[in-house]
Backbone bond lengths (Angstrom), bond angles and torsions (degrees), N, CA, C in turn:
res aa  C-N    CA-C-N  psi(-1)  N-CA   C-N-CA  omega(-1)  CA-C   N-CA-C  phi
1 X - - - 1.439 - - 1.526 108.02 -
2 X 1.071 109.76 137.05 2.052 120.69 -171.24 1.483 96.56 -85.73
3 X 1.403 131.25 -10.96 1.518 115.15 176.22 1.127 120.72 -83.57
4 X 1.554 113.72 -179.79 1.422 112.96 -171.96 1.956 102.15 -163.01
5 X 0.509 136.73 137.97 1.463 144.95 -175.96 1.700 112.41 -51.79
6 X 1.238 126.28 99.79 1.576 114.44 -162.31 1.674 109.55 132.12
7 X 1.591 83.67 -41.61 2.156 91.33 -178.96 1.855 104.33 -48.13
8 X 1.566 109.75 149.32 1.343 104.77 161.23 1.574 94.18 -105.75
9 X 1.602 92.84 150.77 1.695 112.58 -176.71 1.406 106.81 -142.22
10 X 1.706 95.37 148.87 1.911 93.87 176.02 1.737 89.03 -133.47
11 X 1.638 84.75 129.78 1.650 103.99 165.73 1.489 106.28 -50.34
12 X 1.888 109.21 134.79 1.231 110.03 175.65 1.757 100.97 -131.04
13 X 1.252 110.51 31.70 1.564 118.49 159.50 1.642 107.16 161.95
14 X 1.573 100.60 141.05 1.288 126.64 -166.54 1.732 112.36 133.02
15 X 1.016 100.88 -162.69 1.640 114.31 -171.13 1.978 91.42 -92.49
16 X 0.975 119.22 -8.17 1.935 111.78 -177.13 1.271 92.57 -114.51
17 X 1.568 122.24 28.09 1.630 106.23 178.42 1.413 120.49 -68.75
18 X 1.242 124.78 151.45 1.434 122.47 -147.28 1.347 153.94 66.63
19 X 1.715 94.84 -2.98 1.485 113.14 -176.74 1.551 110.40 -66.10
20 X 0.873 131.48 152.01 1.272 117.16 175.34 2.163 101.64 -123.29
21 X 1.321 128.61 147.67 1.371 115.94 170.31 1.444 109.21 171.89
22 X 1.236 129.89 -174.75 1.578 130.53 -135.44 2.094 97.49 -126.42
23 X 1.366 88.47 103.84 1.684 101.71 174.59 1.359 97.65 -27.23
24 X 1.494 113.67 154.65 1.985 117.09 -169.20 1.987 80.33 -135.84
25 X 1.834 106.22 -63.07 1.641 90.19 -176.33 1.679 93.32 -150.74
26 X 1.319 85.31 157.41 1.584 100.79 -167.40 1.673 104.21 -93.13
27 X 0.723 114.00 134.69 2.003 101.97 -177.75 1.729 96.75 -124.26
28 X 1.590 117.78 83.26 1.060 126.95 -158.92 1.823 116.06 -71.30
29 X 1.704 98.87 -13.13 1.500 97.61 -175.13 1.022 113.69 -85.00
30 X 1.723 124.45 -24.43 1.811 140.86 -167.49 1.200 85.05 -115.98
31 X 1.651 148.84 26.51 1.437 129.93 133.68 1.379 99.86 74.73
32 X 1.590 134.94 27.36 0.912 128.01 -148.76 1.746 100.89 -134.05
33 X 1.392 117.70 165.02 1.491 107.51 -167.39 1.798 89.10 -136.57
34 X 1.315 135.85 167.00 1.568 148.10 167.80 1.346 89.09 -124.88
35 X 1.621 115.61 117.59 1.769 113.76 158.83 1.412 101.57 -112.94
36 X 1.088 98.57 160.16 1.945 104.78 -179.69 1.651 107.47 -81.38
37 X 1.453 116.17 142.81 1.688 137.59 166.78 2.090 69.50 63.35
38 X 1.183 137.29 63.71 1.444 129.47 149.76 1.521 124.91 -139.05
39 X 1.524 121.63 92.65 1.650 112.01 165.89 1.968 88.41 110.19
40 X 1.662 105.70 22.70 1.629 89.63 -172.28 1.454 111.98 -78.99
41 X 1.687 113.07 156.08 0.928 139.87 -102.25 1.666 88.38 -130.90
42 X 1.595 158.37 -173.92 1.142 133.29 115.28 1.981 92.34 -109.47
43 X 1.421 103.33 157.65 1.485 104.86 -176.06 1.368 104.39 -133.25
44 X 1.443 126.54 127.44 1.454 116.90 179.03 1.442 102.10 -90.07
45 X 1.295 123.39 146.00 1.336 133.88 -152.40 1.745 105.15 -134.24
46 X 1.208 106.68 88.48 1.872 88.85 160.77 1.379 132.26 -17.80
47 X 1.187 137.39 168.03 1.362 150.88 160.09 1.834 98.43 -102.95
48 X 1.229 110.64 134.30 1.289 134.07 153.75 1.542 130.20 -123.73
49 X 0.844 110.07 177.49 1.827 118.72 -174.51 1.601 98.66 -30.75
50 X 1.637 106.16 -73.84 1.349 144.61 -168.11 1.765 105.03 -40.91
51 X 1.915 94.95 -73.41 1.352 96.99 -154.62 1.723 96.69 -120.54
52 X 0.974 91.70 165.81 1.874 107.36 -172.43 1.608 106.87 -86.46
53 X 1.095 102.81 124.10 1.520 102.98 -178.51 1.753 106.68 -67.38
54 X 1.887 109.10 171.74 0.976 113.85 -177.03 1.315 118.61 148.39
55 X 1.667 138.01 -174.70 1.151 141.46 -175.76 1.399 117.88 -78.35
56 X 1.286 148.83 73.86 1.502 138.34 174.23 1.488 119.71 -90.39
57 X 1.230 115.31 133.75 0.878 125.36 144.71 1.546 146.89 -53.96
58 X 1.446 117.97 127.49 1.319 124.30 -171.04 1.668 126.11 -148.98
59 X 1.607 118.64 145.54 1.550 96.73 167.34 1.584 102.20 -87.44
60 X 1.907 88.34 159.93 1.405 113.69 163.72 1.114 119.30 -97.25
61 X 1.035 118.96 161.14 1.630 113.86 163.90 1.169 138.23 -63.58
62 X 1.076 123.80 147.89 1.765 122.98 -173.50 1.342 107.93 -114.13
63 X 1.394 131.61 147.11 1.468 130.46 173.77 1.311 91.29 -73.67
64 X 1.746 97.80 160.13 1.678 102.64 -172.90 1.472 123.99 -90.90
65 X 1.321 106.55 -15.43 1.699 122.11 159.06 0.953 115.77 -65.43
66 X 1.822 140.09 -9.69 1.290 117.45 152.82 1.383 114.59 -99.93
67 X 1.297 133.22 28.81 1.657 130.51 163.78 1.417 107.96 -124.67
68 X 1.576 113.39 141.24 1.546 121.14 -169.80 1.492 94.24 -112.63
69 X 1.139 129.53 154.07 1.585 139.93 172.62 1.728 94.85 -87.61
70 X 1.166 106.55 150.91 2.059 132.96 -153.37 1.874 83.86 -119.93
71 X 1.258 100.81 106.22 1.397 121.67 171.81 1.555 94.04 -51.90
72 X 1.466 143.00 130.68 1.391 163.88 133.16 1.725 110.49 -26.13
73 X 1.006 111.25 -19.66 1.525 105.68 -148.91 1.587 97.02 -116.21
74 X 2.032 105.32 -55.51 1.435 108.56 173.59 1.309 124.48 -107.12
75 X 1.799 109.23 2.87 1.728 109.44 157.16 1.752 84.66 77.04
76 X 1.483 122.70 23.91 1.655 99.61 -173.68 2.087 82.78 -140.19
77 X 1.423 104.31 150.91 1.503 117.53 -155.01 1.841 98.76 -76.95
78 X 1.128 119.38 137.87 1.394 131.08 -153.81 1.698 110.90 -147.93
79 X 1.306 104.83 135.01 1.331 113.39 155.27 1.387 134.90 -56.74
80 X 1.536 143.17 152.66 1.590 122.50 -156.71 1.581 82.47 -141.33
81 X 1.444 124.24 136.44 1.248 137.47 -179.83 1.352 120.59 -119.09
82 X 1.037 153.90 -151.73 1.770 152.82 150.86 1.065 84.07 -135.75
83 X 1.557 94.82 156.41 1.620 134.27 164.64 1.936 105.64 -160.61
84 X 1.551 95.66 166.75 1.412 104.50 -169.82 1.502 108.54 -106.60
85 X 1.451 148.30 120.31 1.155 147.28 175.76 1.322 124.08 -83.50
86 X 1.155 142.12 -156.59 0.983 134.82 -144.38 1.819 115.31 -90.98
87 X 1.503 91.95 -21.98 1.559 104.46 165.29 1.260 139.96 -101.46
88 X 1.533 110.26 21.73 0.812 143.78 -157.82 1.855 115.06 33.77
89 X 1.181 97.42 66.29 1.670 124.48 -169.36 1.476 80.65 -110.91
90 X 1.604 102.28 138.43 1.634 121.36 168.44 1.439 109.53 -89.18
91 X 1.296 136.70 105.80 1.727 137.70 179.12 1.428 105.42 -122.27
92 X 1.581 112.46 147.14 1.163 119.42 -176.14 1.759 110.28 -86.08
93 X 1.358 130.39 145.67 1.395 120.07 166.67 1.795 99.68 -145.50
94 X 1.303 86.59 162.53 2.102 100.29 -167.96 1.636 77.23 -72.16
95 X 1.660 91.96 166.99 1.688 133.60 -175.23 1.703 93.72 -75.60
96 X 1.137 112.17 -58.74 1.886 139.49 -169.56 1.238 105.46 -44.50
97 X 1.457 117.84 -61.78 1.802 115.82 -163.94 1.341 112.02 -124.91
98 X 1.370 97.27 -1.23 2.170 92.21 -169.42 1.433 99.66 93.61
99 X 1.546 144.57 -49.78 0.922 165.69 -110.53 2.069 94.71 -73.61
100 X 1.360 110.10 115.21 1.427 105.49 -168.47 1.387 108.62 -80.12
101 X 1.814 154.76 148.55 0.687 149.58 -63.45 1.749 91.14 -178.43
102 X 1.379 108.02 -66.64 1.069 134.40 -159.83 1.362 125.85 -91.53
C-alpha cells in the first residue's frame, strides 16, 4: 500500500466523494485507510466507571482504492510511484509532477 499516515487524500468514490483530508491510520492488513471529518460513523458507547455513556461520533475506515493521494505541488489527485535517489534510498513521488513524497 503507497500510504502512510500524514498523506492528504480525496475520496474518489462512495457517499464522501470529494472529500478531501489527512490519513489518521493505515490498517495495512484490511487494505484499509481512517481519514479525518471522512465516512463518520455514529457509535453507541456504554457508560463505564470513567466515561459517560452515549452517542459519539467517529471515522470509519475506508478501503484504500477509494482514496487518491492530493499531489503537494498541483493540489490535484495523483498517482504515487517509487524511484531511487541519490543514495540509493527507495522514496515514493506522484505520477503528475515528480513531486517526492517522503
Amino acid at each position: 500500500m503507497k500510504f502512510k499516515t500524514g498523506d492528504k487524500v480525496v475520496v474518489i468514490a462512495g457517499k464522501d466523494k470529494g472529500k478531501e483530508g489527512k490519513i489518521l491510520k493505515v490498517l495495512r492488513k484490511e487494505n484499509k485507510v481512517i481519514v479525518e471529518n471522512v465516512n463518520i460513523v455514529k457509535k453507541h458507547q456504554k457508560s463505564d466507571g470513567r466515561n459517560p455513556g452515549g452517542i459519539i461520533e467517529m471515522e470509519a475506515p475506508i478501503h484504500a482504492s477509494n482514496v487518491m493521494i492530493l499531489d503537494p505541488k498541483t493540489n490535484q489527485r495523483t498517482r504515487v510511484g517509487y524511484t531511487y535517489d541519490k543514495n540509493n534510498k527507495k522514496v515514493r513521488v506522484t505520477k503528475k509532477s515528480s513531486t517526492k513524497l517522503d
